[in-house]
mmCIF file as gemmi writes it, N, C-alpha and C atoms, coordinates in Angstrom:
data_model
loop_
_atom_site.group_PDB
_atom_site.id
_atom_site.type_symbol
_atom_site.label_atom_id
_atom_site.label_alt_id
_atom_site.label_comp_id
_atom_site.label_asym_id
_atom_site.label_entity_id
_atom_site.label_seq_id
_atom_site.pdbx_PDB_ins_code
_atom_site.Cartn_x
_atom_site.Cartn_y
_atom_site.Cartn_z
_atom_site.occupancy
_atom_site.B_iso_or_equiv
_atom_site.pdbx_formal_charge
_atom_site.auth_seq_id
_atom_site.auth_asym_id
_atom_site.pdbx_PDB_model_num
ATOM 1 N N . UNK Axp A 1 ? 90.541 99.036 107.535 1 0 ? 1 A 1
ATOM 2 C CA . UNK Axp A 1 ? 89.935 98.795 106.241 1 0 ? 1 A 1
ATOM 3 C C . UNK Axp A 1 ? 89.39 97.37 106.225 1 0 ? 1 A 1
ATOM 4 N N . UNK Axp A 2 ? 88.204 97.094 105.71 1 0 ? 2 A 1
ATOM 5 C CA . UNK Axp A 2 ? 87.397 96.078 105.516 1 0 ? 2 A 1
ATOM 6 C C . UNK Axp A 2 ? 87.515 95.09 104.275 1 0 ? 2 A 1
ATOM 7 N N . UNK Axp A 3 ? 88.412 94.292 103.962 1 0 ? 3 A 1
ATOM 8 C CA . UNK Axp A 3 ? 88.441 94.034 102.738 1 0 ? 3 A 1
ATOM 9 C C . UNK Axp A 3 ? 87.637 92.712 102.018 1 0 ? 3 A 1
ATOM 10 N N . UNK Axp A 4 ? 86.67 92.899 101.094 1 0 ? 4 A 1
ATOM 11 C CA . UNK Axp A 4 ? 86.334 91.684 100.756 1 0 ? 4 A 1
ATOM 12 C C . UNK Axp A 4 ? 86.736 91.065 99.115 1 0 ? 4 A 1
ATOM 13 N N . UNK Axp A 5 ? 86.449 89.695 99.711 1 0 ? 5 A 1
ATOM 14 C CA . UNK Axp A 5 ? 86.806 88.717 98.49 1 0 ? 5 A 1
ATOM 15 C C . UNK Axp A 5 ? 86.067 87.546 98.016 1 0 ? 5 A 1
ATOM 16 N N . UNK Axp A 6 ? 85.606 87.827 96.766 1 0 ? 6 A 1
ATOM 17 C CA . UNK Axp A 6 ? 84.541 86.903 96.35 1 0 ? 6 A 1
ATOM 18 C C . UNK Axp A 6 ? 85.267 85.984 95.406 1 0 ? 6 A 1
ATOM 19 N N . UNK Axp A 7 ? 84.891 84.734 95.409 1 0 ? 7 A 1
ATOM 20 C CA . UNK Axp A 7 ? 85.548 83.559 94.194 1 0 ? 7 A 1
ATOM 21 C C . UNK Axp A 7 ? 84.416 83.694 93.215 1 0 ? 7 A 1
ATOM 22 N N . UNK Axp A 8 ? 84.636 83.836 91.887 1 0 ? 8 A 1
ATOM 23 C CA . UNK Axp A 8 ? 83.667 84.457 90.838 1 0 ? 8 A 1
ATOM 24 C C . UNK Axp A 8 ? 83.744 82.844 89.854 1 0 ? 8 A 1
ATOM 25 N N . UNK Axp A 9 ? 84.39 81.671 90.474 1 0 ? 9 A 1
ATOM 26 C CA . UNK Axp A 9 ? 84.777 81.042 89.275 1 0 ? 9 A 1
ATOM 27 C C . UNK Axp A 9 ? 84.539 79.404 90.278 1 0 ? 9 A 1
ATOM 28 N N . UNK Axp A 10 ? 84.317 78.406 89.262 1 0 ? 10 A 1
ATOM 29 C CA . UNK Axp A 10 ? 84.615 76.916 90.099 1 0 ? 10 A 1
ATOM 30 C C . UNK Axp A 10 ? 83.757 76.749 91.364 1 0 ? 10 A 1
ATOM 31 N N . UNK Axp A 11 ? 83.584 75.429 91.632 1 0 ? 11 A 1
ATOM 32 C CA . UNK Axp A 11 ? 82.818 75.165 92.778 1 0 ? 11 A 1
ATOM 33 C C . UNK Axp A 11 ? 82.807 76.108 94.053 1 0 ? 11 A 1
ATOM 34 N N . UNK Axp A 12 ? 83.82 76.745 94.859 1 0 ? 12 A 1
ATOM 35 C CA . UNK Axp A 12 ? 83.442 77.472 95.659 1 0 ? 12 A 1
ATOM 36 C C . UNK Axp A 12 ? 82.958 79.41 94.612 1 0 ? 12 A 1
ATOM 37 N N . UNK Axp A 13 ? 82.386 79.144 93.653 1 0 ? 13 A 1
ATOM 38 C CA . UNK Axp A 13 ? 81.872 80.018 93.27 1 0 ? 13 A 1
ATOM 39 C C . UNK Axp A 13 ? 80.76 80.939 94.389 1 0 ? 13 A 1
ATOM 40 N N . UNK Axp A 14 ? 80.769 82.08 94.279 1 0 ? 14 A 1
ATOM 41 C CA . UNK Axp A 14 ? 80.18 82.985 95.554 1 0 ? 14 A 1
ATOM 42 C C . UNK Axp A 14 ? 80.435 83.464 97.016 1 0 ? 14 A 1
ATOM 43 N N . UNK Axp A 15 ? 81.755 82.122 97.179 1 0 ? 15 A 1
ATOM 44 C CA . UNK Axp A 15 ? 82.204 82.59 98.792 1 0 ? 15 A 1
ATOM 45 C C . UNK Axp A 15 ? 82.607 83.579 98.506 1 0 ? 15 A 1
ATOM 46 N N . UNK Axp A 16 ? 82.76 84.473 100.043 1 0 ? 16 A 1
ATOM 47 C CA . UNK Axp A 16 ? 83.203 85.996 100.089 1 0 ? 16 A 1
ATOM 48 C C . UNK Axp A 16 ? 84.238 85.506 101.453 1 0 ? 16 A 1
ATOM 49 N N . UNK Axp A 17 ? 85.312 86.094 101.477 1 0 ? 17 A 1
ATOM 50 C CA . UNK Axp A 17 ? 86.373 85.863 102.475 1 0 ? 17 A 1
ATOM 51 C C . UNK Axp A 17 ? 86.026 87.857 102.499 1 0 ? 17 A 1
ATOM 52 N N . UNK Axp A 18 ? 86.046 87.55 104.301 1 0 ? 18 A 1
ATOM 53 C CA . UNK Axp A 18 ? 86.905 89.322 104.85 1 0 ? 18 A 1
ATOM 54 C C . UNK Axp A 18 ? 87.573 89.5 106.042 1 0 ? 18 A 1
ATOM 55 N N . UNK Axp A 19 ? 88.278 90.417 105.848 1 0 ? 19 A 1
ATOM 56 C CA . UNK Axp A 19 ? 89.484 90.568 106.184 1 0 ? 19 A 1
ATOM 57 C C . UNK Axp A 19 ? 89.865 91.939 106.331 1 0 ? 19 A 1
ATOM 58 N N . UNK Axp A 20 ? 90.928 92.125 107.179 1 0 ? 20 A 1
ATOM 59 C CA . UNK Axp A 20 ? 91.431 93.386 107.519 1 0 ? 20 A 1
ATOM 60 C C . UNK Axp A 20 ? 92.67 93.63 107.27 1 0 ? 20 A 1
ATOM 61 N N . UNK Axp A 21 ? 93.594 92.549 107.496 1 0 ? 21 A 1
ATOM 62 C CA . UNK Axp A 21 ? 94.869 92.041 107.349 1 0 ? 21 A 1
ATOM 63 C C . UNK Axp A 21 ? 95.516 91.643 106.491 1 0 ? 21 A 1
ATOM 64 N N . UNK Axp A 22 ? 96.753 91.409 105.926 1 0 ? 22 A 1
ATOM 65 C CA . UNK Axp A 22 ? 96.981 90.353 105.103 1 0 ? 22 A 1
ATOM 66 C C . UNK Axp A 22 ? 96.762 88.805 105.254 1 0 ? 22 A 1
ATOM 67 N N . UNK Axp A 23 ? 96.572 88.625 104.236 1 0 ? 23 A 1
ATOM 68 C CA . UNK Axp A 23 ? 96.432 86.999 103.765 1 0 ? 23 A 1
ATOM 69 C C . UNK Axp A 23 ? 96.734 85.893 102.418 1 0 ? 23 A 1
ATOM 70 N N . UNK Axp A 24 ? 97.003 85.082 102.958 1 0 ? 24 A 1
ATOM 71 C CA . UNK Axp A 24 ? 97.397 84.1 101.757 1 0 ? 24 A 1
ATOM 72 C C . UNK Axp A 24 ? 96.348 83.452 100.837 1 0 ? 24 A 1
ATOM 73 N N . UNK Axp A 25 ? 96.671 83.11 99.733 1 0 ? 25 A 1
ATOM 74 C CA . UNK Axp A 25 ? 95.448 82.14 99.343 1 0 ? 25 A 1
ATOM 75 C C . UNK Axp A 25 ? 96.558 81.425 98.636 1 0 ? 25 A 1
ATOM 76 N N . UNK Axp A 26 ? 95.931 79.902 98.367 1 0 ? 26 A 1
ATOM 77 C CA . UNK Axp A 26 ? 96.288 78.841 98.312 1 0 ? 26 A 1
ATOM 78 C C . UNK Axp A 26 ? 95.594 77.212 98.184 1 0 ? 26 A 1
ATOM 79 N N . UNK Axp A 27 ? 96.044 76.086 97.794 1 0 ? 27 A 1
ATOM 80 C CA . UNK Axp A 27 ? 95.595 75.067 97.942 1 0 ? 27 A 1
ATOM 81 C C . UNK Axp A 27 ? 95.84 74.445 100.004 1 0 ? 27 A 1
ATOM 82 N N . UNK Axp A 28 ? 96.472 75.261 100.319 1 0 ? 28 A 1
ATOM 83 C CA . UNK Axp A 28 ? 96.674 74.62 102.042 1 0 ? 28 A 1
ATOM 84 C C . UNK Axp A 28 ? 95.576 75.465 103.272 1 0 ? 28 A 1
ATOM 85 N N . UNK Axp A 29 ? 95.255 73.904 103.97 1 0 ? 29 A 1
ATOM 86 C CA . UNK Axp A 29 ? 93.904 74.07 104.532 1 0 ? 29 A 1
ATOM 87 C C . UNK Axp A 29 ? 94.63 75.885 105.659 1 0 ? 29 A 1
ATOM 88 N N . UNK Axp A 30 ? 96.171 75.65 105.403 1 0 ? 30 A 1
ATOM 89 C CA . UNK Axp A 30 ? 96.8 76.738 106.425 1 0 ? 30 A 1
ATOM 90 C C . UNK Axp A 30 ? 96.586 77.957 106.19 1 0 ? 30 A 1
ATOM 91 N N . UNK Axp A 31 ? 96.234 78.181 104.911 1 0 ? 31 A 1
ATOM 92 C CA . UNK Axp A 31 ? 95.854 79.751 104.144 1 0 ? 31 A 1
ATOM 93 C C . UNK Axp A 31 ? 94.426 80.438 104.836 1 0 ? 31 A 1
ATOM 94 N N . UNK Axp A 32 ? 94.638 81.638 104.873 1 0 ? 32 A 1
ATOM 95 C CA . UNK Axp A 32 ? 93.331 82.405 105.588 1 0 ? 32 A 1
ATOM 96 C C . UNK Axp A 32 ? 92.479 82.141 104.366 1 0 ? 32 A 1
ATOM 97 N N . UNK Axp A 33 ? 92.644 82.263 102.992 1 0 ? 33 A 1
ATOM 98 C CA . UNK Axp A 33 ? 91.811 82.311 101.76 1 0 ? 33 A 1
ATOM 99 C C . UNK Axp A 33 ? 91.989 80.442 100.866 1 0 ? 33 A 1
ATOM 100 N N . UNK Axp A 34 ? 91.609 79.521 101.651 1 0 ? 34 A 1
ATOM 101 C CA . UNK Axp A 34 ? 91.811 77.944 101.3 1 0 ? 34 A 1
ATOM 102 C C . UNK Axp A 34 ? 91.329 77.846 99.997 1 0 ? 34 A 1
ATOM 103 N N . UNK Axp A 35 ? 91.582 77.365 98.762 1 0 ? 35 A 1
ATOM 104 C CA . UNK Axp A 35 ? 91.121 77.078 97.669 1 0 ? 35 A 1
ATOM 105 C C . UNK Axp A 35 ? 91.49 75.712 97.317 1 0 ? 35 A 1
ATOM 106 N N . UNK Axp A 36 ? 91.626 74.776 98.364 1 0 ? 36 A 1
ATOM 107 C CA . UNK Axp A 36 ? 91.914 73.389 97.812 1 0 ? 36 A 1
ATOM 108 C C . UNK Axp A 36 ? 91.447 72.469 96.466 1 0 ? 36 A 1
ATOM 109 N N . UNK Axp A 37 ? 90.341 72.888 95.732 1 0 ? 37 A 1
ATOM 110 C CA . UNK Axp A 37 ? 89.214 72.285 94.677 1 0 ? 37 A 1
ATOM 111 C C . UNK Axp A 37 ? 90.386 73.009 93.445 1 0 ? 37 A 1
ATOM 112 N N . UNK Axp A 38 ? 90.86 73.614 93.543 1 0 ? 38 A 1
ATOM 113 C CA . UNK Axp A 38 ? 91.691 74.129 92.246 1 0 ? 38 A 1
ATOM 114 C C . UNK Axp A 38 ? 92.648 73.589 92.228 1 0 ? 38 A 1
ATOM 115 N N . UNK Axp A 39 ? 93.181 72.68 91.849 1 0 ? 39 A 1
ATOM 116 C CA . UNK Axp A 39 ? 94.399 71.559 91.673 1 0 ? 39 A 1
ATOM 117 C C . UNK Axp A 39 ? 96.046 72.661 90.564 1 0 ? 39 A 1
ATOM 118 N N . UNK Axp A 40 ? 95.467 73.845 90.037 1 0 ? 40 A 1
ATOM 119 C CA . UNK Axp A 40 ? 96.739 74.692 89.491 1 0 ? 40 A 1
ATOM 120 C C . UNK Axp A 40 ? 96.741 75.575 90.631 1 0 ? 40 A 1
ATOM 121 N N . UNK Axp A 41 ? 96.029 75.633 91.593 1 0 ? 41 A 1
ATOM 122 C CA . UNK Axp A 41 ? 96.886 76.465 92.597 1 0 ? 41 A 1
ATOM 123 C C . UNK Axp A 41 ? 97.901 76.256 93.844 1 0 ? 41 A 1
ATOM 124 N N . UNK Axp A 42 ? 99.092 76.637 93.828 1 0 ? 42 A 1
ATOM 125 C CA . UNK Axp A 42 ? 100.032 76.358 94.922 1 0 ? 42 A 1
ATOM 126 C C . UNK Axp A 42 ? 99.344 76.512 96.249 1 0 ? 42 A 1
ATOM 127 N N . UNK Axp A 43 ? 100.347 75.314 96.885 1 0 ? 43 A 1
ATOM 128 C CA . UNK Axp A 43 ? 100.032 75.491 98.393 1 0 ? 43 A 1
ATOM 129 C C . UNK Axp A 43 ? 99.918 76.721 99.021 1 0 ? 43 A 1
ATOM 130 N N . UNK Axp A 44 ? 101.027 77.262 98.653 1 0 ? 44 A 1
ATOM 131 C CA . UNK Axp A 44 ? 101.081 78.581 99.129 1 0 ? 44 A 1
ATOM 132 C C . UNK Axp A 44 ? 101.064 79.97 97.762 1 0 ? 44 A 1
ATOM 133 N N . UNK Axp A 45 ? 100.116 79.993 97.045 1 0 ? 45 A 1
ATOM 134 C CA . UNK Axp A 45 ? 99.809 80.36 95.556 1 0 ? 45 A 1
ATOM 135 C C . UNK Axp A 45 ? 100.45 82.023 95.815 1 0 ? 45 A 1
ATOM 136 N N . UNK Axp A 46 ? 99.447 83.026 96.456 1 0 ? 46 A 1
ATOM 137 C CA . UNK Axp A 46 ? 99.982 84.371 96.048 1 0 ? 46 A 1
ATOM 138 C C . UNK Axp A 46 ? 99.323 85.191 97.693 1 0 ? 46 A 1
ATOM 139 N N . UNK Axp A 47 ? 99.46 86.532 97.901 1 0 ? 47 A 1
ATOM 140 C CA . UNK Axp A 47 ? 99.685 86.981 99.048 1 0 ? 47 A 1
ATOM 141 C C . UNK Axp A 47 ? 98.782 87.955 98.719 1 0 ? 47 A 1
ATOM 142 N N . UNK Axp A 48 ? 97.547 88.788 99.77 1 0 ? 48 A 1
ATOM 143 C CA . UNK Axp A 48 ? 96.85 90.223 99.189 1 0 ? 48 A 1
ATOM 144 C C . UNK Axp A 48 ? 97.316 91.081 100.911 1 0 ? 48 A 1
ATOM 145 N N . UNK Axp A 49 ? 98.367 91.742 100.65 1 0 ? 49 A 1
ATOM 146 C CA . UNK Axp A 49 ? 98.72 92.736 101.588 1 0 ? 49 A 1
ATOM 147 C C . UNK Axp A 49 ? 97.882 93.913 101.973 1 0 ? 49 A 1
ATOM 148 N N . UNK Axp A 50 ? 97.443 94.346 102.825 1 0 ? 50 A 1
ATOM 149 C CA . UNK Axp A 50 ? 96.501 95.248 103.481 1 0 ? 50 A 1
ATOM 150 C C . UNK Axp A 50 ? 97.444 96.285 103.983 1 0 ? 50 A 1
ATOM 151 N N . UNK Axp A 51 ? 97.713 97.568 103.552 1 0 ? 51 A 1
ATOM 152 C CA . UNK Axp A 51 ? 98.609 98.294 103.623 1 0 ? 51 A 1
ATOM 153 C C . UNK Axp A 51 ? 97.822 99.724 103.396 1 0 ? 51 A 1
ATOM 154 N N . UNK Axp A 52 ? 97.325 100.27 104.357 1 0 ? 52 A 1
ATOM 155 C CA . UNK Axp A 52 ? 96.334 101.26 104.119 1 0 ? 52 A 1
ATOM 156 C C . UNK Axp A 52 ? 96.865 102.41 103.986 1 0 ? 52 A 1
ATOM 157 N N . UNK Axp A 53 ? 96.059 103.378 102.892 1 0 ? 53 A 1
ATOM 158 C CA . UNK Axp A 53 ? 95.062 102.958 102.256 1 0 ? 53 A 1
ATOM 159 C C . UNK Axp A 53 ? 95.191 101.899 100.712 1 0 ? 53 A 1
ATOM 160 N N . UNK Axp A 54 ? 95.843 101.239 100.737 1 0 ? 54 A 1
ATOM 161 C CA . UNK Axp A 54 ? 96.001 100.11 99.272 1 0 ? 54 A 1
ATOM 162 C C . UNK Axp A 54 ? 96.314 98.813 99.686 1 0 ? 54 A 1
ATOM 163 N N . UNK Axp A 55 ? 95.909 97.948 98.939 1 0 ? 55 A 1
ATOM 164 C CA . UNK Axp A 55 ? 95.722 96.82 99.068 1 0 ? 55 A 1
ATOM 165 C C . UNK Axp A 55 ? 96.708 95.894 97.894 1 0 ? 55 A 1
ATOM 166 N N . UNK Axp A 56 ? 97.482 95.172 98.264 1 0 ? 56 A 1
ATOM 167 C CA . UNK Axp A 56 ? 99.157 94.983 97.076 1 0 ? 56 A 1
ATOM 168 C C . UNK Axp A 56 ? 98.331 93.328 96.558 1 0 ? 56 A 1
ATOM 169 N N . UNK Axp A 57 ? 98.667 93.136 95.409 1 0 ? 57 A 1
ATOM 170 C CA . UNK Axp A 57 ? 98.605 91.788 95.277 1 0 ? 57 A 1
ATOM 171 C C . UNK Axp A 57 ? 99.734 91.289 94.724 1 0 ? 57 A 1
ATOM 172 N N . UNK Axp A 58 ? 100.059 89.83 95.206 1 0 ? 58 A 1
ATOM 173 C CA . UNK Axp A 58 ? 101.979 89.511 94.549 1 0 ? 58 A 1
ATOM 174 C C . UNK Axp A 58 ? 101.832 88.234 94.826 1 0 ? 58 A 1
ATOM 175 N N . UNK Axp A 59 ? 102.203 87.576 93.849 1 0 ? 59 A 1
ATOM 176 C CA . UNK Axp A 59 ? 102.71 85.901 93.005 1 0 ? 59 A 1
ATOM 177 C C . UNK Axp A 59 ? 103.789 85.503 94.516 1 0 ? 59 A 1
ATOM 178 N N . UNK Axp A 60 ? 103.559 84.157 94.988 1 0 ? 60 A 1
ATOM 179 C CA . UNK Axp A 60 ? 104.405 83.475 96.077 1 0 ? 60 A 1
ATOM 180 C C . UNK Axp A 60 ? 105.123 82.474 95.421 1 0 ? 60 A 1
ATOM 181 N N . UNK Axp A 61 ? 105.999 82.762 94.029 1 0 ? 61 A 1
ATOM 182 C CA . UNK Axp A 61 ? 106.388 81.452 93.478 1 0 ? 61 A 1
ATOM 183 C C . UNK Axp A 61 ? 105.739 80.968 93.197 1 0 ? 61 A 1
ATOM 184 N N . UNK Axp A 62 ? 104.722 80.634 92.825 1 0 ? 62 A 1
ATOM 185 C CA . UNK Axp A 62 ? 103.851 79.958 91.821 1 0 ? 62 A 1
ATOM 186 C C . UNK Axp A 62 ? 104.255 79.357 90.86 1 0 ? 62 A 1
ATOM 187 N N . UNK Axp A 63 ? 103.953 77.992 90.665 1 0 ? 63 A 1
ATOM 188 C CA . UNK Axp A 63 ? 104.156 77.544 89.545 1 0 ? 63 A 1
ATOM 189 C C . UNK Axp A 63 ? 103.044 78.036 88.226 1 0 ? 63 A 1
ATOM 190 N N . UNK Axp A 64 ? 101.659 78.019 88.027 1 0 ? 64 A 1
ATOM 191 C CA . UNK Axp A 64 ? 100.715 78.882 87.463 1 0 ? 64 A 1
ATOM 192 C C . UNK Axp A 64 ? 100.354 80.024 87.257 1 0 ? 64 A 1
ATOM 193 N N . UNK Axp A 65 ? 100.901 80.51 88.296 1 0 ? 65 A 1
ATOM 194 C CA . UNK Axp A 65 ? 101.291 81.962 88.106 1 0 ? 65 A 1
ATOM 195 C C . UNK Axp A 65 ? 99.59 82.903 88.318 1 0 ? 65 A 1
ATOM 196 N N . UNK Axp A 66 ? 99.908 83.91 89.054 1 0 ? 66 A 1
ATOM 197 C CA . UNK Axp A 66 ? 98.758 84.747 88.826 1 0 ? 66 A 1
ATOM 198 C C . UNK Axp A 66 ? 98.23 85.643 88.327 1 0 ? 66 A 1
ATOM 199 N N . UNK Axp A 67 ? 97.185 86.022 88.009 1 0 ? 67 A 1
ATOM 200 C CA . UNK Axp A 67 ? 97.375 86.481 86.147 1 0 ? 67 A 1
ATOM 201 C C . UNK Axp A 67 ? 96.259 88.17 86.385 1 0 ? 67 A 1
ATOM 202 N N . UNK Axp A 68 ? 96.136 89.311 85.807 1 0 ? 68 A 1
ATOM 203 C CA . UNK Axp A 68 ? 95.4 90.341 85.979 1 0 ? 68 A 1
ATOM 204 C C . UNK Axp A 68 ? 94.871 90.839 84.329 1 0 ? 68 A 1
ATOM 205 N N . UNK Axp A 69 ? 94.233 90.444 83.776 1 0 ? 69 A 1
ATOM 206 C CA . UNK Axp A 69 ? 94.004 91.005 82.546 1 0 ? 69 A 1
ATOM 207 C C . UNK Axp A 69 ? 94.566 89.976 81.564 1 0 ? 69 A 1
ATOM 208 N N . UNK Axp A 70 ? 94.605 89.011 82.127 1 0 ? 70 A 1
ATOM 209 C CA . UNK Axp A 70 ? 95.629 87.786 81.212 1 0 ? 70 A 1
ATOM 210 C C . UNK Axp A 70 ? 96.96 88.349 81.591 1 0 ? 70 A 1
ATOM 211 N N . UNK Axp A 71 ? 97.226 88.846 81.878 1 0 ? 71 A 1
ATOM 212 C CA . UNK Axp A 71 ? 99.423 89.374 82.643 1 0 ? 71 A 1
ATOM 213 C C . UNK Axp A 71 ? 99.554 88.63 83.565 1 0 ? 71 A 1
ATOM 214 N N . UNK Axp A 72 ? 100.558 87.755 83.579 1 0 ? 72 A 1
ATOM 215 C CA . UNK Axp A 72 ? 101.182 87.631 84.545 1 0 ? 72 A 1
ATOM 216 C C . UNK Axp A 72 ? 101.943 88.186 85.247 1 0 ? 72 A 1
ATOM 217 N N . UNK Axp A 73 ? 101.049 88.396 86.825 1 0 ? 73 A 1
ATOM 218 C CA . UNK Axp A 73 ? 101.765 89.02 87.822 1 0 ? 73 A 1
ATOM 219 C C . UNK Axp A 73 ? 103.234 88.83 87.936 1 0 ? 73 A 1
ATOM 220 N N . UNK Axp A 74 ? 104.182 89.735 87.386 1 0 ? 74 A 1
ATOM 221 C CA . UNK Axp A 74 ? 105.847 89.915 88.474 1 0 ? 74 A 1
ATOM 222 C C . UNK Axp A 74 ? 105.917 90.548 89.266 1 0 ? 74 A 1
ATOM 223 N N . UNK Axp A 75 ? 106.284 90.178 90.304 1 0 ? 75 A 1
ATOM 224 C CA . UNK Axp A 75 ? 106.268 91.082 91.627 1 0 ? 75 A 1
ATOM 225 C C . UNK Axp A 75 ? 104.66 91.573 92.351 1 0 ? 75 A 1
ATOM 226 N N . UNK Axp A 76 ? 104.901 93.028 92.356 1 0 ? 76 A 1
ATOM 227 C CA . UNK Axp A 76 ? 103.9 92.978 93.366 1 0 ? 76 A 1
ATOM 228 C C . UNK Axp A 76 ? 102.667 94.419 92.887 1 0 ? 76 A 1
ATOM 229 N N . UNK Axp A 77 ? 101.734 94.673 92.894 1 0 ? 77 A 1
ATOM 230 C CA . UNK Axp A 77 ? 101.036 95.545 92.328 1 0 ? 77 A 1
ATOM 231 C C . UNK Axp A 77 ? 99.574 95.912 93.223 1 0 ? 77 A 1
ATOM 232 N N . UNK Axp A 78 ? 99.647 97.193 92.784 1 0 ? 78 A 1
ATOM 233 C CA . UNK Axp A 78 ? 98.154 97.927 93.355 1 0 ? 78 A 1
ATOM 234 C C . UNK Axp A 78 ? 96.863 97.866 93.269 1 0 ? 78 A 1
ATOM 235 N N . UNK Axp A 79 ? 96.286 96.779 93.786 1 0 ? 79 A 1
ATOM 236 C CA . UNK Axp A 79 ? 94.596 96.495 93.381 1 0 ? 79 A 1
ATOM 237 C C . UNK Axp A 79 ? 94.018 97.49 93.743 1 0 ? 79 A 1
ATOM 238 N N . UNK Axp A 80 ? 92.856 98.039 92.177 1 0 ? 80 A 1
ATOM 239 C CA . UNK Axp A 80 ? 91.738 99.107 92.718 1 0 ? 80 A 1
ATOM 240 C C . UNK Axp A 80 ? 90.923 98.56 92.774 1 0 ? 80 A 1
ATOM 241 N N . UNK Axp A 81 ? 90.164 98.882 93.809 1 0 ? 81 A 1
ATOM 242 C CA . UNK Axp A 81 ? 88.594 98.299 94.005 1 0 ? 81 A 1
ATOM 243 C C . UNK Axp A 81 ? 88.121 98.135 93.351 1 0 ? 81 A 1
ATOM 244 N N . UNK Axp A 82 ? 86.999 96.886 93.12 1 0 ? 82 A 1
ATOM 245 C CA . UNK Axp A 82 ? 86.223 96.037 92.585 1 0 ? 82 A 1
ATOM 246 C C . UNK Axp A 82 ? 87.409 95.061 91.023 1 0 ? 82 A 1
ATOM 247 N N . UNK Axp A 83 ? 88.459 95.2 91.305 1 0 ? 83 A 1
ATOM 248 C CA . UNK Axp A 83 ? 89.468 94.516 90.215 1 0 ? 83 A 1
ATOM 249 C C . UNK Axp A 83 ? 88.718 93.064 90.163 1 0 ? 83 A 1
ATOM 250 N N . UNK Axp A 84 ? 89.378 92.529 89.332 1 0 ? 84 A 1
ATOM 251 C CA . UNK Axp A 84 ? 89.092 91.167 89.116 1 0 ? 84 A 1
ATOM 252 C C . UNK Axp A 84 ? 90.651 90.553 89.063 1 0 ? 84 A 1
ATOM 253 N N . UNK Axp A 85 ? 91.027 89.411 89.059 1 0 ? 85 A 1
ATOM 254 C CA . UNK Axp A 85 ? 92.216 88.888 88.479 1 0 ? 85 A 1
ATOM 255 C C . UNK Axp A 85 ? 91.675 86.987 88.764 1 0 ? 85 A 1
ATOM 256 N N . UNK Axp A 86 ? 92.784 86.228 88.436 1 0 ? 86 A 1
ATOM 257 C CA . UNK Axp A 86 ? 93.069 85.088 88.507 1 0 ? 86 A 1
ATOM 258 C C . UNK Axp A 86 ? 94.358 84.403 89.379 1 0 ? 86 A 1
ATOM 259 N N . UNK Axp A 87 ? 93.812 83.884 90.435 1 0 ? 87 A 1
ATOM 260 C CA . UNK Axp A 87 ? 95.106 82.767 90.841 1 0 ? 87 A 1
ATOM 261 C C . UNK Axp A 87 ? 94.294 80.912 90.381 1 0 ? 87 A 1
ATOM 262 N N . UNK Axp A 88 ? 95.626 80.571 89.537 1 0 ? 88 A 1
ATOM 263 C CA . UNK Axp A 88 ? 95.29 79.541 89.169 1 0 ? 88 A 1
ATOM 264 C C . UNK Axp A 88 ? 94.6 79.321 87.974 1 0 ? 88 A 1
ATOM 265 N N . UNK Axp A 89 ? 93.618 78.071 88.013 1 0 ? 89 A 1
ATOM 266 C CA . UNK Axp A 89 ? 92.029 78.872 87.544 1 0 ? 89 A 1
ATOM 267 C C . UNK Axp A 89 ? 90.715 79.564 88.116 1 0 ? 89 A 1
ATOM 268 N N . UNK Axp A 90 ? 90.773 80.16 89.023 1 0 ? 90 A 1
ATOM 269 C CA . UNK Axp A 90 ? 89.669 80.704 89.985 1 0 ? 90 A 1
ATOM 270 C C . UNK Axp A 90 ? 89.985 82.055 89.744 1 0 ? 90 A 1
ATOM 271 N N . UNK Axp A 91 ? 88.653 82.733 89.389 1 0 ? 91 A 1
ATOM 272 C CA . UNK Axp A 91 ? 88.802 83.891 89.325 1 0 ? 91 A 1
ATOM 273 C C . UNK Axp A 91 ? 88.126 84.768 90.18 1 0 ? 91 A 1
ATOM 274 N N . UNK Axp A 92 ? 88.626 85.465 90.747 1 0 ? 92 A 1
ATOM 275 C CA . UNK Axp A 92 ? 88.203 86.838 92.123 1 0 ? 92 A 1
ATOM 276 C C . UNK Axp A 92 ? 88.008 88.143 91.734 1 0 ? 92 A 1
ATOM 277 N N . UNK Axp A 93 ? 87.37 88.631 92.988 1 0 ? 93 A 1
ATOM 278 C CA . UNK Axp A 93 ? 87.567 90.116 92.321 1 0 ? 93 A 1
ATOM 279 C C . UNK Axp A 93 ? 87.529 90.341 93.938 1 0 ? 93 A 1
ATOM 280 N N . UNK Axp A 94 ? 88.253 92.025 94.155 1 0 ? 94 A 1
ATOM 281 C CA . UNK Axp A 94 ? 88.528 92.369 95.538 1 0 ? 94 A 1
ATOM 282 C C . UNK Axp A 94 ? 87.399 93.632 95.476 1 0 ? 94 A 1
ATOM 283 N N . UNK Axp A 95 ? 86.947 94.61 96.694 1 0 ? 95 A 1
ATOM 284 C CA . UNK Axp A 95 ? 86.513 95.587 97.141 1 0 ? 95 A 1
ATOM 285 C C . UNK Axp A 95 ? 86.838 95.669 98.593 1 0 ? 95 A 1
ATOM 286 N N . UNK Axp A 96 ? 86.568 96.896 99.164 1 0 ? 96 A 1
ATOM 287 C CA . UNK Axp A 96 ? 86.473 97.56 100.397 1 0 ? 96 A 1
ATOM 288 C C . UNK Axp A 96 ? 86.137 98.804 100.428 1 0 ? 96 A 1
């Protein structure tokens, strides 16, 4: 599965990250998905698991917390294609 990810929000507005795998996003240059310019997102902010056919999204301790509809994410949940949500203040949306 092909998964992409666009930043819809803030200076890296329009990048697209893809991916097959899981990956992190975060303020650390160590994350496959780097968002350093967002100062409320954790180093290590939240996780998008590639688990075919579904794709999980889940909060890494966050202090800001990551948010789907304004909810804050507990635990871990089922992104449908083309979703939108928020880590931090940057807002994404996933497809594949």
């Amino acid at each position: 599965m092909k998964v992409n990810l666009e930043l819809l929000s803030g200076p890296l507005d329009g990048s697209v990250f893809n991916f097959g795998n899981s990956v992190d996003i975060g303020r650390d240059n160590g994350c496959e998905v780097p968002i350093p310019v967002d100062k409320f997102i954790s180093r290590r902010h939240a996780r998008i698991l590639v688990v075919e056919p579904e794709c999980f999204l889940e909060d890494l301790g966050s202090t800001n917390g990551t948010f789907i509809n304004d909810q804050r994410l507990q635990g871990r949940i089922v992104l449908q294609k083309g979703q939108t949500f928020r880590v931090g203040k940057t807002w994404m949306t996933i497809d594949w």
